[in-house]
N, C-alpha and C positions, 0 to 999 in steps of 0.2 A: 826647586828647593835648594837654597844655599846655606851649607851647616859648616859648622868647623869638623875639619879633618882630625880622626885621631891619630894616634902615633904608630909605630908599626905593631907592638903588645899591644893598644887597644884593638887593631885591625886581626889579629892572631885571635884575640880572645873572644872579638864577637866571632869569628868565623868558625870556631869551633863549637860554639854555643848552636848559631846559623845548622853545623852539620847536626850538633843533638837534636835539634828539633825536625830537621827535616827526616832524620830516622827514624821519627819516632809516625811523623806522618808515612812513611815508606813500610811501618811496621803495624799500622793502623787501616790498612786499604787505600792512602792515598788519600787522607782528609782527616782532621782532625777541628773541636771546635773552637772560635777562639776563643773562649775560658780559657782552655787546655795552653794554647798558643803562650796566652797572657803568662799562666802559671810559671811556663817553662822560661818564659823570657825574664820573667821578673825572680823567681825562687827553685830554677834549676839548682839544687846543691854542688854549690862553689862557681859558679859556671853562671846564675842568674844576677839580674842587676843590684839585687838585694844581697844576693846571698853568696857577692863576688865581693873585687877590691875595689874596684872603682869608690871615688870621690862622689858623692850622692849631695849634701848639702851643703848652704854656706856656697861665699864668693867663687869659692875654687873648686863649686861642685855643678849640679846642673839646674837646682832652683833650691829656696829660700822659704824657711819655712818661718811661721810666728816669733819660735825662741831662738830662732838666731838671729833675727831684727835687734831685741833687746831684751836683757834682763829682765824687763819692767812686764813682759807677759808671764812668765812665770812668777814673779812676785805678785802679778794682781791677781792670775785663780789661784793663791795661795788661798786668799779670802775663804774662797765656796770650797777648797782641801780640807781647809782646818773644821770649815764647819761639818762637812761629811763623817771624818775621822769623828769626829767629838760624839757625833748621832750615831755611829756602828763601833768602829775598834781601828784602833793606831796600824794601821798596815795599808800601804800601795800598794798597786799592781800597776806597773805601766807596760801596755804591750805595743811595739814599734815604737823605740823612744830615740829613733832616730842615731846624735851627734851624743846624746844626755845632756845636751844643754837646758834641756825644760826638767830633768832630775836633779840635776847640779842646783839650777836656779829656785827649784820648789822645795829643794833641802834647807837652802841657806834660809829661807822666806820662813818656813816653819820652825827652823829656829830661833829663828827672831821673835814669832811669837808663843815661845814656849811649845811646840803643838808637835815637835816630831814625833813622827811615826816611830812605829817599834821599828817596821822591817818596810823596808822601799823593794818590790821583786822587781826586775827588767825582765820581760818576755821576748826574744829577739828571736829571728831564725840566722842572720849573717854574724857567726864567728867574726868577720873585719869590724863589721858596726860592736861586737859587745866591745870587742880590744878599744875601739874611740870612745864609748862612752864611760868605760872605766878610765882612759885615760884624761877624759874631760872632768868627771867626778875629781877624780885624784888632784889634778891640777886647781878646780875652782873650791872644790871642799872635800880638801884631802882628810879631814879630822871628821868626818860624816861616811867615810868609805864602807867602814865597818857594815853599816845598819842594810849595806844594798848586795844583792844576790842576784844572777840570773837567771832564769828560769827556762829548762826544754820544753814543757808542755803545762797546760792551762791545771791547775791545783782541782784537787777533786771535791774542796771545798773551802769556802772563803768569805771572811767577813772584812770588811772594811771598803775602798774606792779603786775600782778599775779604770784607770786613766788611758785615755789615746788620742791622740793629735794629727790628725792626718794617716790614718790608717786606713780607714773604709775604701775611700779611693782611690786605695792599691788592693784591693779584693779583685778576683779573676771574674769577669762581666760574659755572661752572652749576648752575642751578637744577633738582632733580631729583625726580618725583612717583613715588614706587612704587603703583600703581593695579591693581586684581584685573581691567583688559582690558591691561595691558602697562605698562610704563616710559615716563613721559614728560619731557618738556622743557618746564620753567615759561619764557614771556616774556611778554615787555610787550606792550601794543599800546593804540587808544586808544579810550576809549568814554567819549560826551557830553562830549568835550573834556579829558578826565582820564586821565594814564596807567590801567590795570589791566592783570591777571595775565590770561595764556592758555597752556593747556597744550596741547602737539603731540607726537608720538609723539617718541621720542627714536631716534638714526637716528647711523649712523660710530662714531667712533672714542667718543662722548660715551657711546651705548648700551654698548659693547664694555666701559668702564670700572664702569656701572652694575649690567650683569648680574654682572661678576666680585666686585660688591659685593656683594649680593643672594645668591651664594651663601657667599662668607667669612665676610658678619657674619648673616647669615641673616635678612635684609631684607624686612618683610613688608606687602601695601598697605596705605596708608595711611602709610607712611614720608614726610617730604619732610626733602631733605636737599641739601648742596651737594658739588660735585665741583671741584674746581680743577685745570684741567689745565694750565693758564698760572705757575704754580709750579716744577712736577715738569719741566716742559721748561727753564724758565731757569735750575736747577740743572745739567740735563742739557747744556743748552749751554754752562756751566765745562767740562765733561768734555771739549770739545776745543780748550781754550784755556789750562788751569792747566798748567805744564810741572814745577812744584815749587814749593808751596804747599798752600794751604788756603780752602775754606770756611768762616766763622763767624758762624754763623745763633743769634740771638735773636729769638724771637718768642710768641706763645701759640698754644699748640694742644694735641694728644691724638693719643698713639699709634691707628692707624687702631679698633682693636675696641672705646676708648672711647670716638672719633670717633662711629662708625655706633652706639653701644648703642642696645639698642631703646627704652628712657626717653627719648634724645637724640632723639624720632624729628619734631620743627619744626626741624632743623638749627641753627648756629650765627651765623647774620646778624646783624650788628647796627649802628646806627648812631650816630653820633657827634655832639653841634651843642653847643656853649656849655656844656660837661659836663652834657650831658642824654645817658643812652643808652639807643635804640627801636629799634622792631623796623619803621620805616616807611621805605622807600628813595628810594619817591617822593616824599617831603617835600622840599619846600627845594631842588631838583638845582644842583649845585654851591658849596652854601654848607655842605653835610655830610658828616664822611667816612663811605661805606663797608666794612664790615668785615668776615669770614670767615675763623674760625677753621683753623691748619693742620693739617693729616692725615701728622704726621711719619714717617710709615711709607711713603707715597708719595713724600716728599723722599729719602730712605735708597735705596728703590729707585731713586729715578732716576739720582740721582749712583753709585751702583754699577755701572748698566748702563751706563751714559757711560764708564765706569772710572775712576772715583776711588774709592779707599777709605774708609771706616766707619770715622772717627777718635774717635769721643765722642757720647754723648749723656744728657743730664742735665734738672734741674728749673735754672731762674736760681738760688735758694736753694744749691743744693750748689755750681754755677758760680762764684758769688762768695764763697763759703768758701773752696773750695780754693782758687783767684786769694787772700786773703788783707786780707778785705773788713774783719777787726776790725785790723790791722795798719794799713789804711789810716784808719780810723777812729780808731786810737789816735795819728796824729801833729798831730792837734788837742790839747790837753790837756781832759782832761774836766773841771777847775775854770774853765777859763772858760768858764762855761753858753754866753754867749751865741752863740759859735763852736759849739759842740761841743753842744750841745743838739737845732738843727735839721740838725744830720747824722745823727745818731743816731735822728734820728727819719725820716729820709729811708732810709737805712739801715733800719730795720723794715718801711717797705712792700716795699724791694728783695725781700728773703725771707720776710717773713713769709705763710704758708701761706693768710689768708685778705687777702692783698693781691695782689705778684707772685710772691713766691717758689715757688708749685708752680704755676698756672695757663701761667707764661711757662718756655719750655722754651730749651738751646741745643744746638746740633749743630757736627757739624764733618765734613766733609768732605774728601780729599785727595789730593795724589799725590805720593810720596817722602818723607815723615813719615813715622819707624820708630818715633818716643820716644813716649812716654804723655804725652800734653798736660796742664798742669798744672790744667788748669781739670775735669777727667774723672776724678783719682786717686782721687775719692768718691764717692759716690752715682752710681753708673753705674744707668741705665733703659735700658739697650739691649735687654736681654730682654722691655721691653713694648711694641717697636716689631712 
């Protein structure tokens, strides 16, 4: 594997990340699982990739997310914002909003059409990221700063749209062996000074989740797969906080049976550095992000048993159709290339099928929304959940 070298503070700052985790396996019996792993690498405090300084998005980070392609994504689910807010009450929540280029750009959109929100929350755990996406706000819609506030912990109750864009798969996953003496649990631990992989039978509520795989998708050893059960609960816990509102999850993943297919059977991990993407976790700890694909079927169930209702679920491609993605693309003039050329080409990866448009999915979840969301009038995939 050939990566770009970081500097000598990046080499300082994973290695002491490197020592946190290893003490903590040293402090644990020598094994810890990777959930655990993920957590610490991604949202050790000040020390994880999240929750450190490192450059995260954008050209000069390690990958590229929707809103910083173009503008033109956050002004087109302005559409299905406006309509949500209008059906519960004038308030976001966006929780991981990244750069704030998808709050900057979903401010400016809803003032355009009359429709701001009372109050925009940020829910972030990285101090670095709040400082960039106030300083993004302030820069793109300095006169909208006002209405936005950050948030340490999820509100104990709330009506209006929960927003997040790439959040799920950064949740901490179990690592999962189907093996012909039983179901285990992949973790770290440490040998000749170097993280490695150790498997231990799988045991609670982790096994409970594995056998019910094992017979739905008809799971056979030799399968290795992941389980995210740190998802499916933080859905589950909207369900007793949304009063009248919604969920609105973009993200990638695959209805659970395409999830588990038996071809899929090295799971879905993967990692992140300087737009390089591997399949190595232990590389680099905290200068790389982690990543684990969702199992939107497992999302569907949990906010259902929470009691919110099963509002939509789509490919981002049909999502920003019906939201009204050539509409906003046409208030550029297509003769002035130089405007209107790299939107439209920003706009192709949105949907196009071998970019984001089928791999990234969006959902919606809710309680007291009766009207068909406008973002769901087409291409409904509900039946492949």
């Amino acid at each position: 594997m050939s990566l770009p070298t970081p500097d000598a503070d990046g080499l300082a700052y994973s290695a002491a990340l490197t020592r946190r985790i290893a003490d903590e396996i040293d402090a644990t019996g020598g094994w810890i699982g990777f959930d655990r792993f993920m957590e610490l690498a991604l949202y050790a405090p000040g020390m994880g990739y999240y929750s450190g300084g490192a450059r995260k998005f954008g050209a000069a980070g390690d990958f590229v997310t929707a809103p910083e392609l173009s503008s033109t994504f956050g002004q087109t689910i302005g559409t299905q914002v406006a309509q949500l807010l209008a059906l519960s009450a004038p308030n976001v929540i966006e929780v991981g909003a990244g750069s704030g280029r998808l709050a900057a750009d979903l401010l400016l959109e809803l003032e355009r059409r009359s429709a701001l929100p009372r109050s925009y929350g940020i829910l972030d755990l990285s101090g670095e990221l709040r400082a960039r996406q106030r300083e993004t706000i302030a820069e793109r819609a300095p006169h909208l700063l006002d209405r936005v506030s950050w948030l340490d912990r999820l509100p104990q109750h709330f009506d209006g749209l929960v927003l997040a864009n790439e959040l799920l798969d950064a949740m901490p996953v179990h690592l999962v062996a189907w093996r012909s003496e039983g179901i285990c649990e992949r973790g770290v631990c440490i040998e000749q000074g170097q993280f490695a992989w150790r498997d231990r039978p799988a045991s609670g509520h982790l096994l409970e989740r594995a056998q019910a795989l094992t017979e739905e998708c008809s799971l056979l050893p030799g399968y290795l797969s992941e389980i995210c059960l740190a998802a499916p609960a933080w859905v589950a816990a909207w369900g007793n906080i949304i009063g009248r509102g919604a969920l609105l999850l973009i993200d990638y993943g695959f209805p659970r049976r395409e999830y588990y297919h038996a071809q899929r059977d090295a799971g879905t991990l993967m990692c992140h550095y300087r737009h390089h993407a591997h399949g190595e976790p232990f590389y680099l700890p905290g200068l790389q992000d982690i990543t684990a694909h969702v199992d939107f079927t497992a999302i569907v169930e949990a906010g259902c048993e929470a009691g919110l209702d099963f509002l939509g679920y789509t490919t981002q491609s049909s999502f920003l159709l019906n939201c009204g993605l050539p509409e906003v693309l046409g208030r550029t003039p297509a003769e002035d290339s130089a405007r209107y050329l790299p939107l439209a080409n920003a706009a192709q990866k949105l949907i196009s099928p071998a970019e984001m448009g089928e791999l990234f999915k969006v959902i919606a979840l809710g309680r007291g929304i009766t009207e068909t969301l406008i973002g769901f009038v087409q291409g409904d995939r509900s039946e492949t959940l």
